[in-house]
N, C-alpha and C positions, 0 to 999 in steps of 0.2 A: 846536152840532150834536149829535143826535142819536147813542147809538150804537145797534148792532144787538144786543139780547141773546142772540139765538142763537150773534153768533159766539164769547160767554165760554165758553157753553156747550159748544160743541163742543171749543173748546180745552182745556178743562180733561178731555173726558171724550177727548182724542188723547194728553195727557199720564198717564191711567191706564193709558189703555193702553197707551202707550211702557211706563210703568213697570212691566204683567203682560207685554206680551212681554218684554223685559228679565231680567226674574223666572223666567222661563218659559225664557229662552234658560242664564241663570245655573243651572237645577237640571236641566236635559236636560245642557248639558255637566258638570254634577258625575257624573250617572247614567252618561253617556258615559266620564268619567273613572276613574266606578268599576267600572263594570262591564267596559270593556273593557283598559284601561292599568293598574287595579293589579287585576284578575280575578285574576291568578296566585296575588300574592303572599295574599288574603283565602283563594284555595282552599288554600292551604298553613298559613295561621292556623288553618281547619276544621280539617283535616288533623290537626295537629299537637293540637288541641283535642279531638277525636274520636277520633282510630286512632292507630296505635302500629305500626310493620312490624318485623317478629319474625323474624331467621331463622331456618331452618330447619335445622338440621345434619345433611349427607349423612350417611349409612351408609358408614362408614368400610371399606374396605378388607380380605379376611379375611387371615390369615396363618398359613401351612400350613407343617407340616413337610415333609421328602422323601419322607414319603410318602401326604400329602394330608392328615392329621390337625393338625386345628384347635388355635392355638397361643393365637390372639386373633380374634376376632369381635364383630358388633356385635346386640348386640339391644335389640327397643323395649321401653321401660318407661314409667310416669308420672310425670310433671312435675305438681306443682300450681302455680297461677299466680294471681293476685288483680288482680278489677278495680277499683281503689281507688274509684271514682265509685258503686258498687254496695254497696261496705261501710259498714252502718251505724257500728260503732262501729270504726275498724281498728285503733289499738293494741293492743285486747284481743285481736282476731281475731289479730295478728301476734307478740302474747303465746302463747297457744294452742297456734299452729303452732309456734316455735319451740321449746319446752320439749319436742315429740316428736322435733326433728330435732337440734337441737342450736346448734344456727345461732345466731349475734349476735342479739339483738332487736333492737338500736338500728338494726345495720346495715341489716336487712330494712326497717324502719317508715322509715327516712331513705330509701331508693329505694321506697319504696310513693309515699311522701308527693312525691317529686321527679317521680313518671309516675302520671296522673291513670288512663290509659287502660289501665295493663298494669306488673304486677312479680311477678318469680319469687317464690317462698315456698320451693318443696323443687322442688331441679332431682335428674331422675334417680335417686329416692329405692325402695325397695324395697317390695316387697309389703307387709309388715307395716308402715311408715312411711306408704304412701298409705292403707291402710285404717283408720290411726287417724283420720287427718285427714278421709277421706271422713265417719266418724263421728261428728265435730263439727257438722255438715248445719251449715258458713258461708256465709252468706250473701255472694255477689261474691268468692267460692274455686272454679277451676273446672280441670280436667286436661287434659292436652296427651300425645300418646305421642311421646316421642323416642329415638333411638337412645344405650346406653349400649355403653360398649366392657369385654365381657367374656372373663377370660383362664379357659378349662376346666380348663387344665392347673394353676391357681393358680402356686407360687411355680417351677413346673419351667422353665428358660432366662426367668430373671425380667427377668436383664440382658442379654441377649438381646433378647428381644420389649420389653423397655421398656414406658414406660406414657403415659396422657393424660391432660392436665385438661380439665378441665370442659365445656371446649368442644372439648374432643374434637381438643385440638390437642397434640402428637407430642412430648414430655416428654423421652424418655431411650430408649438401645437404638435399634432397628428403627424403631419408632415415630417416634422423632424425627429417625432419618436418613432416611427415606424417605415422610416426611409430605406433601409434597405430591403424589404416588403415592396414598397410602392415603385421603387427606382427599376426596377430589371434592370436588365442587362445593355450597356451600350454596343451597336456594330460600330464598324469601321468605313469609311468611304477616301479614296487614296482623289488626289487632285494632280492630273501629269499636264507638262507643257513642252511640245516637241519642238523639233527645232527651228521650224516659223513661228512659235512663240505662240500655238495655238493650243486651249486646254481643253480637255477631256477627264472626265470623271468614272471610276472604277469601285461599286460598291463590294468590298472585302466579305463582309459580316456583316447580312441583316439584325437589327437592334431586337430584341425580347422583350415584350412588355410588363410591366410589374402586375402584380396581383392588388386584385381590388381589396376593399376594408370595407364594414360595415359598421357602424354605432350605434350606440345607445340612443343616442339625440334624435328625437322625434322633431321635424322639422318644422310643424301646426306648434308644437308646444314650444319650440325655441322661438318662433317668433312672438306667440303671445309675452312671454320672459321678456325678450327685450324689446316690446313695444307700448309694457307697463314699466318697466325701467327707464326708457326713455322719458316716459313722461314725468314718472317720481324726478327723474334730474332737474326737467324744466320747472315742474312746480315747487320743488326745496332748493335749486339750485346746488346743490352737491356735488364736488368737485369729482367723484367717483361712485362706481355702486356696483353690487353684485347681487344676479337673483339665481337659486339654482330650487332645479325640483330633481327629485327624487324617487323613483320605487324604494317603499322601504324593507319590501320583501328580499328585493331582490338585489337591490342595491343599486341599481343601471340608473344611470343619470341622462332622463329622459328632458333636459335644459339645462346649460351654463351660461348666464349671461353674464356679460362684463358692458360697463364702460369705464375709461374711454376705449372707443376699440377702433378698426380699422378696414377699409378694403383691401384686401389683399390682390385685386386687378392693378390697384392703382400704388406700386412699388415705392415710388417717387414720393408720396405723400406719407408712407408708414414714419411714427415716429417711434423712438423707443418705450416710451409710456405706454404707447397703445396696444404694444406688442404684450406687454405684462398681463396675464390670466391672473387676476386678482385670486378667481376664486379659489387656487391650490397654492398660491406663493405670496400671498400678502396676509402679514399676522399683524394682530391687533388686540387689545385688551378685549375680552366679549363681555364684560358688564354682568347684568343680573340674570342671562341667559343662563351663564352657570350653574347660578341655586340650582339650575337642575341637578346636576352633580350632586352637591351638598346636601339636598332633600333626598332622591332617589336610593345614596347612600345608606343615609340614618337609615330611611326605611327598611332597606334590603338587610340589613344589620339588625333592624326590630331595636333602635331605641326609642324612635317614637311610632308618631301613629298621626294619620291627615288632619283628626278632630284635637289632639292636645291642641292644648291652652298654651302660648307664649307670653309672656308681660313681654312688650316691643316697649317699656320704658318713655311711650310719648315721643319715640323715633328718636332718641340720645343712648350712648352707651358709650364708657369709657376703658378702654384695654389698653396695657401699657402706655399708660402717659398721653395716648391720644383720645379726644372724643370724635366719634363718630354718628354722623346723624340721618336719619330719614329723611327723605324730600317732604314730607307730613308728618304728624304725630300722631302716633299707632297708639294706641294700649293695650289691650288683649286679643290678642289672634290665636287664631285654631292655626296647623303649620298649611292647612290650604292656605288658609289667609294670608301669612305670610309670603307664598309665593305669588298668589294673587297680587295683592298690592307693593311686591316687590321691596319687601320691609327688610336691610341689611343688619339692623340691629337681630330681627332671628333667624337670619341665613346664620349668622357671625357666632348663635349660642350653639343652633344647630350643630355647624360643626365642630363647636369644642367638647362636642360630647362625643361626636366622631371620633377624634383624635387626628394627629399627624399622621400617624402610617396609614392609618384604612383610609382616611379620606384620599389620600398617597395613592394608595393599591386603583383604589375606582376610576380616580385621573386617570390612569393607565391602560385600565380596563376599556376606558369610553372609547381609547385612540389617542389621545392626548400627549405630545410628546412623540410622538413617531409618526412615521409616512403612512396613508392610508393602501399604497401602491396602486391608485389610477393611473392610466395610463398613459400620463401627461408630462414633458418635464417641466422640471422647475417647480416640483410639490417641495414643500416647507413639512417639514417635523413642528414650528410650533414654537412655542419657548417655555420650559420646564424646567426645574430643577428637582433636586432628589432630598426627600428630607434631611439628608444631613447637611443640606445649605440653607435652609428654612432662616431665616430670624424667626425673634420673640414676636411678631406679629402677623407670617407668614400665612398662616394656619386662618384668620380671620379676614387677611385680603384677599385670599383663595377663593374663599366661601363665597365673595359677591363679585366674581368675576375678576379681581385686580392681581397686581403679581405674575399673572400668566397668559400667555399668547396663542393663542387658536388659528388654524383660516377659517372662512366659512365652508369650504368643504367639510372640517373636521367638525362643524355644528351644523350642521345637515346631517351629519352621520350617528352623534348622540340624537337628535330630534329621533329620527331610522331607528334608534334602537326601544324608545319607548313605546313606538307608532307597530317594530316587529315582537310584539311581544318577549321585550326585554333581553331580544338576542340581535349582537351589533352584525351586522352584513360591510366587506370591502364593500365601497362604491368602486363602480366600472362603468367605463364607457368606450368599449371596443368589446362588438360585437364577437368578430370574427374575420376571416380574410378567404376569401373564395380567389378561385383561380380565372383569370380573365378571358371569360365566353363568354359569347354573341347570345347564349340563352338565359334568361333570367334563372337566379340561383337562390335556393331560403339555406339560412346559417342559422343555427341551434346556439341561445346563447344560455351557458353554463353558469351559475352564480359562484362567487368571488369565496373566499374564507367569511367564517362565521365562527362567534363565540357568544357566547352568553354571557351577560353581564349583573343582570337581576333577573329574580323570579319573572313569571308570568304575574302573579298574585302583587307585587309591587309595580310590574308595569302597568297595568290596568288601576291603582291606585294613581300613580304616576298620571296617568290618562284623563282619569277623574279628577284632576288638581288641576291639570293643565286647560280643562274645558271652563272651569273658574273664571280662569285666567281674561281668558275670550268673554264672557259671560256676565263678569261681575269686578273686574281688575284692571289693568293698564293696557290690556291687550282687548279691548271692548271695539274697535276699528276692524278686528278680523273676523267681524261675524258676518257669516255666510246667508247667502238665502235658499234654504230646502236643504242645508248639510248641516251637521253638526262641523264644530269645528275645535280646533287645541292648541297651544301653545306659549312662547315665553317671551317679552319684549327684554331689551336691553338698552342700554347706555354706557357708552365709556369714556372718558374725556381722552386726548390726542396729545402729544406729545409734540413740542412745538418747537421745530428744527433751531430756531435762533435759537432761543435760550435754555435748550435741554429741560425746561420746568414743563409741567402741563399745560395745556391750554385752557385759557378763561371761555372762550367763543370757539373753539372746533371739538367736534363729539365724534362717535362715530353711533349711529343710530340700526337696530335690527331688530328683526325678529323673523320667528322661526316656528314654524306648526306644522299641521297636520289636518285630514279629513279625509271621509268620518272620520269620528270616535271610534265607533264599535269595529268600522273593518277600514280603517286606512290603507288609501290607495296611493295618493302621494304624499311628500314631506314637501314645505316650500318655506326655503330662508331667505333674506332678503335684508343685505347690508348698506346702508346707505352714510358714503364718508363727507363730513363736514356741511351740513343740511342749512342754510340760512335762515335765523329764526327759529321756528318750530324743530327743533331737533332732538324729540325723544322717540324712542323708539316704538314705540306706541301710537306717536303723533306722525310720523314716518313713513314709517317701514310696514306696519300693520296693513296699515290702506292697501300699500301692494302687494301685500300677502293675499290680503282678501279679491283684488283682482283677478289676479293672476291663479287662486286657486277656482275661485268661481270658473271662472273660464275653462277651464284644465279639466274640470271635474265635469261638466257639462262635454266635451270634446273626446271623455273617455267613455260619457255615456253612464259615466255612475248614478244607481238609482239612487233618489233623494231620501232622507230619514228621518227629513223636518217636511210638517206643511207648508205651503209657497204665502208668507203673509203678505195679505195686501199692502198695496205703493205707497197708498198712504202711514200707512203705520211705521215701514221702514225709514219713509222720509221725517215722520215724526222722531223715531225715536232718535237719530242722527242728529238732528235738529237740539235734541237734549245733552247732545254727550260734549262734555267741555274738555275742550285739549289740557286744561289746567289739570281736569282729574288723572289724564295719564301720566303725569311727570311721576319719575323716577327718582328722578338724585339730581343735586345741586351739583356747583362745582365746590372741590377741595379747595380750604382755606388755612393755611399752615401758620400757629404761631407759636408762643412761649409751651414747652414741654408740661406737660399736665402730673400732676404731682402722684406716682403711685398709691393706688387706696393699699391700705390695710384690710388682710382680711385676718381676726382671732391670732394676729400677731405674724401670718405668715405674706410674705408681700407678693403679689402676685406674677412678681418676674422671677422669685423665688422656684428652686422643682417641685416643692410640696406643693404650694400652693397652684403651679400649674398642673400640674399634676392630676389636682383636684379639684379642678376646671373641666379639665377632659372627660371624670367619668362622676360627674353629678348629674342627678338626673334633670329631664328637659322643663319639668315643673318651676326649676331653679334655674334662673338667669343666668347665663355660664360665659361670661368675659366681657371683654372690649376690644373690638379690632380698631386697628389702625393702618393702613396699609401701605408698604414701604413705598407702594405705586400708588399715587394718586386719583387715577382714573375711577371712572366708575359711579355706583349711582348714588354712594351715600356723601352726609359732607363731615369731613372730617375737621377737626378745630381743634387745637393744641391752645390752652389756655390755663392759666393758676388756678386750682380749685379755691377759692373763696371759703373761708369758717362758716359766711353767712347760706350757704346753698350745700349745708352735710348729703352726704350719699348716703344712702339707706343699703344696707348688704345683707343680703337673702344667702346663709352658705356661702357660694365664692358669686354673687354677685355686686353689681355697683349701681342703683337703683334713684333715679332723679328724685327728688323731694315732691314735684309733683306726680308722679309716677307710683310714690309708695303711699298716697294720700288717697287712693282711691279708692277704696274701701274701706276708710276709715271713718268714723265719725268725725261732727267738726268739732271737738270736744277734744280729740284726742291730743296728748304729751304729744311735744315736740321727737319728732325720732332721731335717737343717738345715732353720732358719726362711727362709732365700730360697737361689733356685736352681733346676734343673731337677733334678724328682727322677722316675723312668718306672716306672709300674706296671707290672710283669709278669702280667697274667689267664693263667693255664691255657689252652690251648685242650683241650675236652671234648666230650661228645656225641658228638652226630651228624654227620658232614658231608654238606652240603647237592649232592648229585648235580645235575646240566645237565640241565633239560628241555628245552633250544632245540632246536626243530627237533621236536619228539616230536609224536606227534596226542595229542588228549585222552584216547583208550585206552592208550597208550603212557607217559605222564606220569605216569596214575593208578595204573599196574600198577609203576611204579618207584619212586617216591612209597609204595607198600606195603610192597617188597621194603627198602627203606630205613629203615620203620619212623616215617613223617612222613605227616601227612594234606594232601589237595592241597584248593586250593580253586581251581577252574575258572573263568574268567572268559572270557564269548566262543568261540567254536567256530574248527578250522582246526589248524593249525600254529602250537606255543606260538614264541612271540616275546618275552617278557620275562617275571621271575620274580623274587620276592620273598622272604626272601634270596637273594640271587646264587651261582650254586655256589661250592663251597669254606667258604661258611660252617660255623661249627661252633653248633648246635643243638641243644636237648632232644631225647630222645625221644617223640613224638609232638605236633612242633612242627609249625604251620601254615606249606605254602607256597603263597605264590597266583602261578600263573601265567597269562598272557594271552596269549590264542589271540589270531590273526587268518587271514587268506587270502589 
């Protein structure tokens, strides 16, 4: 049978064509598959092949002083940038550049070589830096303007305003507390390169610029601050220092100065030292600043009173096994006096009369031991413990500053609270933050938390002890011309990194006041670490107190409240005043443990006997500190009591042989080493007349007639008075009486 040829024919050309649709159906869904299921991921292979997205870094935020003057700012400069696809030879080209900027080569050439489409070369580089580089005319080398952050004021509130890297992100200071504020928002700009290898740039997202900030820091006032700190360093040579002023109304910290400090222009030269704001994160023993604490306490408590009588023992006093001594020998002091001449023997009674917990409670109250919350990092709490970690002699190295750790922010802040009438104010220094326009803008600045710490009636005691101080005390260098003036010198000895023991030769020197008296307008501390030579804080730090408040107070315009004495007289009395008079304290000298006295059988590390330490009264010599910390202003000496040199004991005190001989005849029996033996003081002076009941005209006219000056507190009919009548008082002793209605 036959077949049909045709029909091979066709089947073989049905099976071509099975096999071109087939073929045909296999490269539609490849095309299908690619162009629409992996479309993304190949545009993104372009993408990533071609452009490069570059942000754009916002214009940061400006930062004003109080009074609208530029502290930090941003301006646009040039960036050079390379498009590696463009550069004929890039090693050499990235040789070139870097030998003007300074830059790694290796670093540069490894991220040139790692982005085909885009790599910096010189970010943010200066005028003379881009026009070298403009001047090499490289090939696939091209500029960018971006904003750089520039400080006008250079190294003026350096830690303060803080500084930024690179990317313009908030380092240290202002800056790095408040960077996301200051940072805005970054855009976007895309960098594409077609296929002759030629680039074009495509801005995605315009950048947002951050919001401005305003401070506290008067920019007249922070330079006086650090251009008397500058010079305290050159004339003590002191390896560091810190000045800061203060409203104590309100708390705003109208100057921080530090050194050593830094230009924040100049990146390359910041060290880490410099970077350190002493004034909120560097603690240190503060010395005999403290007795503020210690005295203000009592007072606020009502155990004693400005005019009591202390026996300061001849500047010796022995508390558990240690003696501790005066830089001089004291014997009767009224407790101004005591803080006047800076006498640790009756800081030391003072507060045993206090006790451990209240005197505890006041620490706390001041600030002491926690954050003040400025708005700065790297604030320090301090160093405290709670009295149930106290030793047997805690309570007495407390009293004269030792044992515990401060900054100088946190005594600027007690100094605030005697100067606001006895109510503590947060210290702040951030204004506010206004939104970035072209028109000038005023920000309302709000004051911080506040609490009351003492009376009014004690702080203006407080006030009146502290003007002594300045007047007639170790603080005789802070006197003002046409102010009245106040405050507390200090001393601490340093702790000396080799050998963990204190230091013989490094101190740390300060002091701290206020003006006026009557209506304080600023607070001014002023610490100065390791002083060569003269290094009390009196010999010191005073001087630049009085600087730097003179100035300040003249720049705020404050009326005067003393007459202007003439040149000569101020030169004379300068002329009189001997650095020897302001010494504080010696250094600590440690030896053989001192033999506990006895007091009527009960021993004084005994609880009774301590016990009864804490609440005898201040008439009565009340212990012997020693303090576990060395620092500070008295000298402590650990030695065998000798049979030949018995202590004479008043109640629960321990009284030097010369000491209890003072009022004695020269006739008199040797004094037994245990026993009750009773001082008899003279009563002398003045006595202290009644103003209860008097008005404020009537107090001041009696108060004259008496030959005692009044200090007024509050309007009305007086209702309490410091001393109480019947006291007996110097001749033109201070009394403060408090009005009411």
């Amino acid at each position: 049978m036959a077949t049909n040829p045709n029909l091979g024919k066709n089947s073989r050309l049905y099976l071509l064509g099975a096999m071109l649709l087939l073929w045909c159906v296999v490269i539609c869904g490849r095309l299908v598959y690619l162009q629409i299921f992996r479309y993304g991921s190949f545009v993104k292979q372009a993408e990533h092949q071609q452009q490069r997205a570059i942000p754009l870094s916002a214009k940061r935020g400006v930062i004003y002083d109080r009074g609208g003057k530029e502290l930090a700012m941003s301006v646009l400069v040039d960036s050079a940038f390379a498009v590696p696809s463009e550069v004929k030879d890039l090693p050499t080209a990235v040789s070139l550049i870097t030998r003007i900027t300074g830059e790694d080569r290796n670093i540069v050439l490894a991220d040139c070589r790692n982005h085909k489409t885009f790599c910096w070369v010189a970010r943010k580089a200066d005028d003379e830096t881009i026009e070298r580089i403009k001047s090499l005319r490289l090939q696939g080398i091209h500029f960018q303007k971006e904003p750089k952050r520039f400080y006008p004021a250079r190294d003026l509130a350096a830690q303060v305003v803080g500084t930024v890297g690179m990317e313009d992100s908030g380092l240290s200071g202002i800056e790095h507390a408040f960077d996301g504020e200051l940072r805005g928002r970054a855009g976007k700009m895309f960098i594409s390169v077609d296929a002759r290898r030629q680039w074009f740039s495509d801005v995605e997202k315009q950048p947002e610029p951050g919001e401005n900030l305003v401070l506290t820091i008067d920019k007249n006032i922070q330079y006086i601050a650090e251009k008397e700190l500058d010079q305290a360093i050159h004339d003590t040579q002191a390896i560091a220092g810190t000045v800061i002023v203060e409203n104590p109304h309100t708390g705003e910290i109208l100057a921080l100065a530090n050194r050593p400090t830094f230009n924040p222009n100049l990146h390359k030269q910041i060290t880490p030292a410099a970077l350190t704001n002493r004034a909120v994160s560097y603690v240190y023993e503060p010395g005999s600043t403290f007795k503020l604490v210690t005295i203000s306490a009592a007072l606020e408590e009502k155990l004693t009173n400005p005019n009591e009588i202390f026996d300061c023992q001849m500047g010796s006093i022995v508390y558990n096994g240690m003696r501790i001594r005066d830089s001089k020998p004291h014997g009767l002091l009224p407790v101004w006096g005591v803080l006047a001449e800076s006498s640790d023997v009756g800081a030391i009674k003072i507060a045993l009369r206090l006790g451990e917990d209240r005197f505890y409670k006041y620490i706390r109250a001041y600030g002491f031991g926690q954050q003040t919350g400025i708005e700065l990092p790297g604030e320090t709490r301090g160093l405290t413990k709670p009295v149930s970690r106290w030793s047997k002699v805690s309570i007495a190295a407390i009293s004269m500053g030792q044992e515990i750790g401060i900054s100088p922010l946190q005594l600027a802040g007690l100094l605030s609270t005697f100067a606001n009438d006895g109510v503590w104010v947060a210290p702040r220094i951030v204004v506010g933050t206004v939104e970035p326009q072209g028109t000038p803008q005023s920000v309302a600045f709000h004051p911080a938390a506040s609490r009351r710490v003492i009376s009014s009636y004690t702080a203006a005691e407080m006030r009146s002890m502290m003007q002594k101080v300045v007047l007639e005390g170790t603080g005789r260098k802070a006197n003002l011309e046409g102010y009245t003036s106040a405050g507390k010198t200090g001393t601490a000895q340093k702790v000396d990194p080799a050998t963990g023991a204190y230091s013989k030769t490094k101190y740390i020197g300060s002091f701290a006041g206020f003006a006026p008296i009557n209506n304080p307008q600023i607070v001014v501390a002023v610490i100065l670490d390791s002083a060569v030579g003269l290094h009390q804080g009196g010999q010191v730090s005073a001087p630049v107190f009085r600087r730097v408040a003179q100035q300040v107070l003249e720049y705020l315009h404050t009326p005067h409240d003393l007459p202007l004495a003439p040149q000569h007289q101020l030169l004379l009395a300068q002329a009189r005043m001997k650095d020897k008079d302001l010494e504080e304290g010696t250094p600590d000298h440690l030896g053989a443990p001192l033999e506990t006295a006895e007091v009527n059988g009960d021993s004084l590390e005994s609880g009774a006997g301590k016990d009864r330490l804490a609440r005898a009264p201040l008439r009565q010599a009340q212990g012997r500190p020693s303090p576990a910390t060395a620092g500070g202003e008295g000298k402590v000496e650990q030695a065998a009591m000798r049979e030949s040199e018995p202590a004479a004991v008043t109640g629960n005190q321990s009284i030097p042989p010369a000491a209890s001989n003072l009022n004695a005849p020269s006739d008199q029996a040797k004094v037994p080493a245990t026993g009750t033996v009773v001082l008899d003081v003279e009563q002398g002076g003045i006595e202290v007349p009644s103003f209860v009941g008097k008005t404020v005209r009537g107090a001041v006219e009696a108060a004259q007639d008496a030959g005692l000056e009044l200090e007024a507190v509050g309007s009305g009919v007086a209702r309490q008075q410091s001393p109480p009548a019947g006291t007996h008082v110097a001749s033109g002793a201070h009394v403060t009486v408090q009005f009411g209605r």
